[in-house]
C-alpha positions in Angstrom: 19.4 44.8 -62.1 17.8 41.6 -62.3 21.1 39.7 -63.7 22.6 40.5 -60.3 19.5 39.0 -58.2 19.8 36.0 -60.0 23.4 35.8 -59.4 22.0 36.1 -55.3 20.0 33.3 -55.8 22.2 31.2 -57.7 24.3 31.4 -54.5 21.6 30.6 -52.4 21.0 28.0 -53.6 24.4 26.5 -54.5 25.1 27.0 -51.0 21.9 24.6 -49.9 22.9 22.3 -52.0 26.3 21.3 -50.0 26.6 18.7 -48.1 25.7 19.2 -43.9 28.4 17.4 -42.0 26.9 15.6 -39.0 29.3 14.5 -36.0 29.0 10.7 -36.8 29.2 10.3 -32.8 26.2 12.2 -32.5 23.5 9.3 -32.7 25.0 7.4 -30.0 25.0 10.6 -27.5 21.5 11.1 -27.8 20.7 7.2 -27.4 22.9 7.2 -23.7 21.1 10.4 -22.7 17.7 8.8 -24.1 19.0 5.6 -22.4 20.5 7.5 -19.1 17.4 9.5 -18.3 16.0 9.4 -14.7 12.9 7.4 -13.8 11.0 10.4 -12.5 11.2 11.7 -15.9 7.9 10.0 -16.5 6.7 11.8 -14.0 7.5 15.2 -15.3 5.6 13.9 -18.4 2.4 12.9 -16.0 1.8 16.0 -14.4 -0.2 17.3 -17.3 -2.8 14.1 -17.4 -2.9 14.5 -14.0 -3.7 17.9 -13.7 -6.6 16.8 -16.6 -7.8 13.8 -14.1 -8.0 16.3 -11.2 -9.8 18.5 -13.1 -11.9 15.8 -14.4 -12.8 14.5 -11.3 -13.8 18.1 -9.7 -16.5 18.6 -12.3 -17.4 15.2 -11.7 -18.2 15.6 -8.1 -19.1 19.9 -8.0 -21.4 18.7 -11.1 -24.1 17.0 -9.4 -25.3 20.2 -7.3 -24.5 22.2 -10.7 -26.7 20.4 -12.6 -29.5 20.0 -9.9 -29.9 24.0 -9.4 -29.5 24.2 -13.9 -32.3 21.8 -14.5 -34.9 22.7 -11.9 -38.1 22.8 -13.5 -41.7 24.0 -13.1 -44.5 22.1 -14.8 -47.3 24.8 -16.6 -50.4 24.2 -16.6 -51.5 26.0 -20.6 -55.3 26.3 -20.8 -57.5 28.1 -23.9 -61.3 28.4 -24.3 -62.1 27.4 -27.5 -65.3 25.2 -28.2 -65.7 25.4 -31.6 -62.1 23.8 -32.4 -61.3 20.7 -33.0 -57.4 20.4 -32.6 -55.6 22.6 -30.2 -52.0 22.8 -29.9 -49.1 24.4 -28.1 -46.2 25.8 -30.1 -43.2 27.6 -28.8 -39.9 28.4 -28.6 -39.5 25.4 -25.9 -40.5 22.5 -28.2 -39.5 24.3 -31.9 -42.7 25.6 -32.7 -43.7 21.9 -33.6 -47.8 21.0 -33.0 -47.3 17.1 -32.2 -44.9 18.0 -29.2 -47.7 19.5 -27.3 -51.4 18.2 -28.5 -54.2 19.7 -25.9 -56.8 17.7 -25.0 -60.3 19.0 -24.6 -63.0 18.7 -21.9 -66.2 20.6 -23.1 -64.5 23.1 -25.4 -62.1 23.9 -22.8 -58.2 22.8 -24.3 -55.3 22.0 -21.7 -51.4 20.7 -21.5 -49.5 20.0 -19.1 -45.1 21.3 -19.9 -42.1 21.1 -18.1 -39.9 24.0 -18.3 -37.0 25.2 -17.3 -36.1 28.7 -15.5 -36.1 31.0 -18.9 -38.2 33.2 -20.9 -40.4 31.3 -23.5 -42.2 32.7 -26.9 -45.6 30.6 -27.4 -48.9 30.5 -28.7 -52.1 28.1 -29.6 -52.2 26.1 -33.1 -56.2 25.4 -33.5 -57.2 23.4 -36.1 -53.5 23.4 -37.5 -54.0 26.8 -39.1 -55.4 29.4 -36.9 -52.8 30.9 -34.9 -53.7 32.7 -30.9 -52.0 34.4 -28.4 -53.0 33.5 -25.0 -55.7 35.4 -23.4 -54.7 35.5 -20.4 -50.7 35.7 -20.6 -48.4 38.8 -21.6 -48.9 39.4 -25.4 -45.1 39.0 -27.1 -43.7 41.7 -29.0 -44.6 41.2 -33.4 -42.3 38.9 -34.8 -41.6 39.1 -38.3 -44.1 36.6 -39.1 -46.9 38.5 -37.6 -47.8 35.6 -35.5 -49.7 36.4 -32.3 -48.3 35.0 -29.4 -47.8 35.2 -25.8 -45.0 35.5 -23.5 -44.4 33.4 -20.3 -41.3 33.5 -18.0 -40.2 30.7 -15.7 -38.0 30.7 -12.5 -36.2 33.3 -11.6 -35.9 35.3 -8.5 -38.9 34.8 -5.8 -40.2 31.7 -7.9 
């Protein structure tokens, strides 16, 4: 059974191993069709970049009012009572949860930041004295993370904003 597949291959093989005979005219056809070919060839060849400038240059020009009605944002005023801290910070989802992003300065006890968001839904709470997380009084309490973290919710933009 296996003698006779090995004969198979053998022939296989043997038979890729002749030599292809190649019409010794043949190079010198394809160099006068290369050579022959029309002008507006090229242009065949063009259409493609073309087509990619075009589209190119729409998003170039629709982009502008794209962009403008993307990146509209409202500035949020974040305020906490708290006149026996001594650092106050903002955390959230829109600057990675990191305290020296959004620093609140204080006036009496009272702590305040100014942010710039964009249309969304944001995750967020108050870092005081760089240990003591707090949800914000006076905002939507966020559902538990996993972390157990108290913090607020606050939406931006939308529909009648």
């Amino acid at each position: 059974m296996f003698e006779r597949e090995d004969e198979t291959v053998e022939r296989v093989i043997q038979h890729l191993r002749r030599p292809v005979a190649i019409d010794p005219g043949l190079d010198a056809r394809v160099m006068r069709e290369i050579a022959q070919a029309p002008p507006n060839g090229r242009r065949v060849k063009l259409w493609p970049l073309l087509a990619a400038a075009a589209v190119l240059a729409t998003v170039l020009v629709v982009r502008p009012w794209i962009w403008n009605a993307a990146t509209t944002v409202d500035t949020l005023q974040f305020v906490l009572v708290a006149p026996q801290a001594a650092s106050v910070a903002l955390v959230g989802d829109f600057n990675d949860w990191d305290p020296a992003r959004s620093p609140m300065q204080t006036a009496h006890g009272v702590w305040a930041t100014v942010v710039r968001l964009a249309p969304g839904r944001y995750r967020y709470a108050f870092l005081v004295n760089g240990v003591e997380w707090r949800a914000d009084p006076s905002a939507p309490a966020a559902k538990d993370d996993e972390f157990g973290t108290p913090s607020s919710v606050v939406t931006v933009g939308g529909r009648g904003s």
